[in-house]
C-alpha positions in Angstrom: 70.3 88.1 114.9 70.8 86.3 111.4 69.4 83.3 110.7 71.0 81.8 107.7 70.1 78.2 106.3 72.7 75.5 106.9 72.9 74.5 103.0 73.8 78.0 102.1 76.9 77.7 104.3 77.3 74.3 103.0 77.0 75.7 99.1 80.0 78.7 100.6 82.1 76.0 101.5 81.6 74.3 98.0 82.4 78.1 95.8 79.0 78.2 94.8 78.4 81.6 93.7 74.4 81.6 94.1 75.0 81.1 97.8 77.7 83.4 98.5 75.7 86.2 96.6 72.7 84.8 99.1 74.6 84.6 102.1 75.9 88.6 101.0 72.0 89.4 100.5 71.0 88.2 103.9 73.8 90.3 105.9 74.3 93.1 104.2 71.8 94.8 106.3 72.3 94.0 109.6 76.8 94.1 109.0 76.2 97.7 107.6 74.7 99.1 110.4 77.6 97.7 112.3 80.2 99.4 109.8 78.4 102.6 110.0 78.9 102.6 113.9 82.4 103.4 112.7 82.2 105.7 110.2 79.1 108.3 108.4 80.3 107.4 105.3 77.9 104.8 103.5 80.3 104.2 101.2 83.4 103.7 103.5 80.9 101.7 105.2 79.8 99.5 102.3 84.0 99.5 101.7 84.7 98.0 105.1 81.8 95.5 105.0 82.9 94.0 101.7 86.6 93.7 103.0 85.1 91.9 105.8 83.4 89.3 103.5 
């Protein structure tokens, strides 16, 4: 499960960069294991998670 602050979904809503990049940071993780359930390819997986975000 990810836990994410409130106030960096608050700063996401406002376009701030530092929290979109920290929001990215804290699911990158747990989203590409999810995109890798569909393909072997790390960077088709990396590919499908950032088309996602």
């Amino acid at each position: 499960m990810i836990i994410i602050d409130p106030t960096i979904i608050e700063g996401c809503i406002r376009g701030e960069r530092r929290a979109q990049h920290t929001l990215y940071q804290a699911c990158y993780v747990p989203l590409m294991k999810v995109c890798r359930q569909y393909t072997t390819d790390d960077q088709e997986a990396a590919a499908y998670l950032n088309e996602g975000f």
